[in-house]
Structure formats: structure tokens, C-alpha cells
C-alpha positions in Angstrom: 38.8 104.4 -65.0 41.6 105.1 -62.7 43.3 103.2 -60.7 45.1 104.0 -57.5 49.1 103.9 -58.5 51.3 101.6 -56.1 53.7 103.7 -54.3 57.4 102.7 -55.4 60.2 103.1 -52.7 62.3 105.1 -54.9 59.5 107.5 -56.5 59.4 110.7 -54.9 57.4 110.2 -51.4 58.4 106.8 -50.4 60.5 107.6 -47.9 61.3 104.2 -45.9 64.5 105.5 -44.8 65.5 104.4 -41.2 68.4 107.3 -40.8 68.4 111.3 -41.0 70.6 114.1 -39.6 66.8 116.4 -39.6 65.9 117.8 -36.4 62.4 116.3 -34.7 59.6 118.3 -34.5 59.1 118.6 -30.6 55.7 117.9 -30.2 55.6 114.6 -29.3 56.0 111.8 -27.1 56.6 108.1 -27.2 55.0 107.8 -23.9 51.8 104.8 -24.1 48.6 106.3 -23.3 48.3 102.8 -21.5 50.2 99.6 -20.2 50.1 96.5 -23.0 47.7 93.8 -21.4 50.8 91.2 -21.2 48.3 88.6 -21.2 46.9 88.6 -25.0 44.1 90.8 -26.3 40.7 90.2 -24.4 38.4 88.1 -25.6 35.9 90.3 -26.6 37.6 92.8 -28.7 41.1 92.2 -29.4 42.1 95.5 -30.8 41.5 97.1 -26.7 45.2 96.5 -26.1 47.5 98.4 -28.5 49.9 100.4 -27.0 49.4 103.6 -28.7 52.6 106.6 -28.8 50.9 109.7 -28.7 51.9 111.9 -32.2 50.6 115.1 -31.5 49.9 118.1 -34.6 53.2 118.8 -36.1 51.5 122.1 -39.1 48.6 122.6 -36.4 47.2 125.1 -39.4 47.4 123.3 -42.0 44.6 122.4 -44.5 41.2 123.1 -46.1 37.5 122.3 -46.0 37.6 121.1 -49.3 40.1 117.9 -47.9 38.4 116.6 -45.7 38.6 116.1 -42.1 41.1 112.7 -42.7 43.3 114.5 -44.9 43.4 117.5 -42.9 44.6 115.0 -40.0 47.2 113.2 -42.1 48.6 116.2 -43.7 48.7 118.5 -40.4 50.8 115.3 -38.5 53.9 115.4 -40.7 56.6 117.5 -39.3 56.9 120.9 -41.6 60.6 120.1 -42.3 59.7 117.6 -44.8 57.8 120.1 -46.8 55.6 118.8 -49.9 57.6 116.3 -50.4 54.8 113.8 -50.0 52.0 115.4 -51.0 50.0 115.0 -54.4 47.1 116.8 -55.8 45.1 113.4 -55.6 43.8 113.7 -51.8 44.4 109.2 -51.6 47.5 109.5 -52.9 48.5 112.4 -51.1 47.5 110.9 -48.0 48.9 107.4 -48.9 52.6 109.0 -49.5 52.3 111.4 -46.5 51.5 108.5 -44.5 54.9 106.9 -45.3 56.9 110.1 -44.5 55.3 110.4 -41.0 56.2 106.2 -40.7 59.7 106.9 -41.5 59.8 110.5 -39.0 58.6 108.3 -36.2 60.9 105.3 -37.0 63.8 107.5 -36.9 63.2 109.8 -33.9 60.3 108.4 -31.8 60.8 104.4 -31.8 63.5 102.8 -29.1 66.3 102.6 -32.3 65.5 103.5 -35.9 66.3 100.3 -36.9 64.3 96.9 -35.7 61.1 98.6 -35.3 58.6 100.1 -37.3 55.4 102.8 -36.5 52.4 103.7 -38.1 50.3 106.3 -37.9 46.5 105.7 -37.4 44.8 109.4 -37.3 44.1 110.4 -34.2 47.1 111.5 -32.6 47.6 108.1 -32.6 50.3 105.5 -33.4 51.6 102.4 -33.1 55.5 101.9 -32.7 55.9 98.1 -33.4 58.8 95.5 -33.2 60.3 93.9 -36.0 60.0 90.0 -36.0 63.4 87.8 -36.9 62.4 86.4 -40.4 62.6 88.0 -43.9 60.1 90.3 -45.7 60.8 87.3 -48.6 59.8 84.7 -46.0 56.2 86.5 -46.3 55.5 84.9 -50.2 55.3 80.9 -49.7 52.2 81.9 -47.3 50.2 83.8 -49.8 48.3 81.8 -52.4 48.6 82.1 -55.9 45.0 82.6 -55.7 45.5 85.7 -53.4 48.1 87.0 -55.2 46.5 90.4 -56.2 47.3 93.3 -58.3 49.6 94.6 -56.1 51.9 91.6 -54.6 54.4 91.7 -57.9 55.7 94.8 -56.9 55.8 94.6 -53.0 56.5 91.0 -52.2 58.2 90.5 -55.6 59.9 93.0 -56.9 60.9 95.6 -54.0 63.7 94.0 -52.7 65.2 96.7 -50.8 63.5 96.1 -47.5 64.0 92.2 -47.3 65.4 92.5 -43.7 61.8 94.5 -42.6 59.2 92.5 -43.0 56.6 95.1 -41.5 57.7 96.6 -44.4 54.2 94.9 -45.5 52.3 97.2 -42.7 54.0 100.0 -43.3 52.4 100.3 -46.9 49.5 98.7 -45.8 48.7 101.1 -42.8 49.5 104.1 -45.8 46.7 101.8 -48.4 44.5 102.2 -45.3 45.1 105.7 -44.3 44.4 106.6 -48.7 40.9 104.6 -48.3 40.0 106.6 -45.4 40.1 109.8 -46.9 38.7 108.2 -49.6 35.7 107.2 -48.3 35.4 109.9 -45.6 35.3 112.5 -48.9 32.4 110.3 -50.4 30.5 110.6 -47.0 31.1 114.2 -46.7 30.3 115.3 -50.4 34.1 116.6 -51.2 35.0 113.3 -53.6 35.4 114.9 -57.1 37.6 112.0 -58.7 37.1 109.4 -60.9 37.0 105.5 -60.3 39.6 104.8 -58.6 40.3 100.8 -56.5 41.3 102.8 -53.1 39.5 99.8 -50.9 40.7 97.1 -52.3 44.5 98.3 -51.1 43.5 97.7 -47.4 41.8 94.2 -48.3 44.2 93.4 -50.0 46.8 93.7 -47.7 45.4 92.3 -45.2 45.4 89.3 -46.7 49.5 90.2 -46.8 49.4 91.0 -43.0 47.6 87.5 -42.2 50.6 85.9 -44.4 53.2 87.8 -42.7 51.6 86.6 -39.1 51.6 83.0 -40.9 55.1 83.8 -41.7 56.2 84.7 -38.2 54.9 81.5 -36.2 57.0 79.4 -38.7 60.1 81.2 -38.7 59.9 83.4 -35.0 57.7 81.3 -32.8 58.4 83.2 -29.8 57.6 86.6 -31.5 54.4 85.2 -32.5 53.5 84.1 -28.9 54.5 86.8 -27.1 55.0 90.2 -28.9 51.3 91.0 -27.9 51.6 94.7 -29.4 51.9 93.1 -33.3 49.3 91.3 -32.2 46.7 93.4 -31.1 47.9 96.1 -33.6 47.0 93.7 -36.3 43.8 93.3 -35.0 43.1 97.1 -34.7 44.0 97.6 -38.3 42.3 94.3 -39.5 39.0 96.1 -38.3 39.9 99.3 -39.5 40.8 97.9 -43.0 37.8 95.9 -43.4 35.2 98.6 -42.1 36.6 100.2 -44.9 36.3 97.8 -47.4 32.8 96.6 -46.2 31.5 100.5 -46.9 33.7 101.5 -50.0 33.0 98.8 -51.9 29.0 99.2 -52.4 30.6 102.9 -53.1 30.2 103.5 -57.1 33.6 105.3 -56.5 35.3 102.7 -55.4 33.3 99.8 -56.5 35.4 96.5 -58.7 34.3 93.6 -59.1 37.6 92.0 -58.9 38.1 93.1 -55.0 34.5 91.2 -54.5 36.1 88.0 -55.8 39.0 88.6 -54.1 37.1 88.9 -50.7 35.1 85.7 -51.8 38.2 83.8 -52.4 39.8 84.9 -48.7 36.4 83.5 -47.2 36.1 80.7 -49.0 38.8 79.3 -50.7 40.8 76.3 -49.7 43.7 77.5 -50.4 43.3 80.7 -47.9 42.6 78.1 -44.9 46.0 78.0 -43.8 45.5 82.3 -43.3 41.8 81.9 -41.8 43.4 79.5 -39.3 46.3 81.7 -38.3 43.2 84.4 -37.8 41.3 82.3 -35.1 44.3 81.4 -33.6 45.3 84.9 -32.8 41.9 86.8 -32.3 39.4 84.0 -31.9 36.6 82.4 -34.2 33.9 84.8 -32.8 36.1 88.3 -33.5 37.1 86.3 -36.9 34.1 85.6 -38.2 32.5 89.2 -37.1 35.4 91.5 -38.8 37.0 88.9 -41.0 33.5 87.3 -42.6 35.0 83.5 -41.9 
């Protein structure tokens, strides 16, 4: 069996940096496709108020057939200056790591300042340019239960200490975990997946879980954040769904299958000690929208 390796910030394609002297690409814009609803998500669905920065094609011809349509995306939206920098002969991990270098592109040229803000690309054309909430990426651990502590949280809540003063540090990698398990799956659908075992859905449920702590983590130490920066809020949402669609069809996948990551999405339903993170959940997206994507 294989599992997935966790992306370290100083292995080769972990670029988090917030500064470069490159020049941009100049296909794109930081222009919303639409005004932020600036009062909260709608009831219904939540995710309907992202405000999304258009990131056009950077390698327009770029890729293969055998990739896969999401990798194809991925790969074709990091500007060609970076080279292969990112890329892997494993399509997840390839699309994990090239996921962080477009983060850190549009950090550094497309977000207000390169520093206070963080972006993640979706697919699409799409991304999210997001604002950094006043706390600590450290403040993020006393809200995850040692019972949700999973096979990752050692090295990214523990151990990498380098982004302490980002705390969407946490989305960056788990928008990159969620970007691997669609290319994933999508190859499985398609017939292209010629890989061994490997845990690429339980990365997006798992941090999830980290992106409900870091909400938790927010309203105690940046109220005002938490009750008014609406664009974390609904892009939470949006990749809350996205992750857990995921999950929800990789994990009956025998390439992707683990019995741990059904515990672990037992033990987020379930548990008492998750309560605190299903209540922060309702709070912010409702019990019906909850319950649908979330399972509690």
C-alpha cells in the first residue's frame, strides 16, 4: 500500500513564499465575477456567495489525455515561469504540489498585499483570494481533539512552525489535499488511474475537520473576523462541500478506500468530543446545510 506523502514546506514544491522579484503571467485578473452578499451566505446554499478572482490559463497547451481533465486544469493554470518545479510523476501529488505554487503566484501578485491574505485555486478559472484572520496558526491545536488528531496533524499543526503568523496556512494545504483527491478520483471515473492504494480522500476530510478548528479558533481569538469576514465564511462552505463530495465518492473507491478515514468520519459525527466543531458548523452554515454536507 501507498500512502499519499505529506507535503513538507521545505521539500521541493512547497512554495509558501509570500515575496518574489518573478514577473506575473498577464493573463489574469483579480476582478470578482460578483459582489460578496454582505449579509451572510443564503440560507439555502451557503457556498452561492464566494467572491471568486478569475485565474485564467497560464500554459494554455499544456497536458495529455492520459492526466485527466483535473490535472490538465491544474497543471495548465501555473504560470510557465515556475517550470517543473512542482510537478511529480504521481498525477495527486503532482497536482497537490502545483496547487501550492499557483497559491503562492496568486498571493504574491494577484491578492491586495502578499502578505495578510491568502488564495486558493479551485479549478475552474476560479479562485478565492481570502483574508487572513488576527490569531496564530498555533491557536488552531487546543480546538482539535485528540480524538481527531489524524495522521497528518503532527506535521502541520505540530511540527511546521514556519507559518505560525498564517493561519490559512491550514487551507492552503487543505485546498492542495483537495485539489490531489480530485484528480484522484476524476482518474478513477475516467479509467486513467493506474496507481496503487493510496489515502488521497482522507486528506480533504481530514482537514476539514482542521478548517472547522481554525473557524472555532477564530471566534475565540478574532470575533469580529468571524462575524463579518463573510468571504472565509462562505469559502469554507464551498470547499466543505467540495471536500466531502469527495470523500463521500472516494471512499467506497477500492483505490482509495481505509478503514481508518471511516472511523475518523464516525468519530467527527458522533463523538463528544467533536461537538464543540459540529456546533461552530451550524452556527455558521445552518443545521439543515450541516447535516446535508457535513452528515451531523
Amino acid at each position: 500500500m501507498r500512502r499519499f506523502a505529506a507535503c513538507v514546506l521545505v521539500v521541493l514544491g512547497c512554495d509558501h513564499g509570500h515575496s518574489s522579484t518573478e514577473t506575473p503571467d498577464a493573463a489574469s485578473t483579480n476582478e470578482p465575477d460578483a459582489a460578496i452578499a454582505i449579509d451572510g451566505p443564503a440560507a439555502a446554499d451557503p457556498t452561492a456567495c464566494v467572491q471568486w478572482t478569475t485565474w485564467s490559463e497560464q500554459q494554455p497547451a499544456l497536458g495529455q489525455t492520459s492526466w485527466g481533465t483535473q490535472l490538465v486544469d491544474i497543471a495548465r493554470h501555473l504560470p510557465a515561469q515556475y517550470g517543473d518545479q512542482y510537478w511529480s510523476d504521481d498525477a495527486i501529488t503532482a497536482a497537490h504540489e502545483t496547487s501550492h505554487g499557483i497559491h503562492a503566484h496568486l498571493r504574491n501578485y494577484i491578492a491586495p498585499q502578499p502578505i495578510g491574505y491568502n488564495a486558493f485555486y479551485v479549478l475552474g478559472n476560479k479562485a478565492a483570494i481570502v483574508e487572513e484572520p488576527d490569531m496564530r496558526k498555533s491557536d488552531i491545536k487546543p480546538h482539535v481533539a485528540s480524538v481527531l488528531r489524524g495522521p497528518r496533524y503532527q506535521l502541520y499543526l505540530e511540527q511546521q512552525v514556519a507559518w505560525d503568523d498564517s493561519p490559512l496556512y491550514i487551507f492552503d494545504e487543505w485546498n492542495a489535499y483537495v485539489n490531489g483527491a480530485e484528480v484522484g478520483v476524476g482518474q478513477v471515473e475516467a479509467g486513467l488511474y493506474d496507481d496503487g492504494w493510496t489515502d488521497a480522500v482522507m486528506g480533504p476530510l481530514e482537514f476539514t475537520v482542521y478548517a472547522l478548528a481554525t473557524a472555532s479558533a477564530i471566534k475565540a481569538k478574532d470575533p469580529t473576523y468571524y462575524n463579518s469576514n463573510m468571504q472565509f465564511r462562505c469559502f469554507t462552505a464551498f470547499n466543505i462541500k467540495r471536500a466531502m463530495k469527495l470523500y463521500e465518492t472516494g471512499h467506497l473507491m477500492n483505490e482509495f478506500s481505509w478503514q481508518m478515514q471511516e472511523q475518523y468520519a464516525i468519530t467527527l459525527r458522533s463523538s463528544a468530543a467533536a461537538e464543540p466543531l459540529r456546533v461552530v458548523a451550524r452556527e455558521l452554515w445552518g443545521a439543515e446545510w450541516t447535516m446535508t454536507v457535513l452528515g451531523f
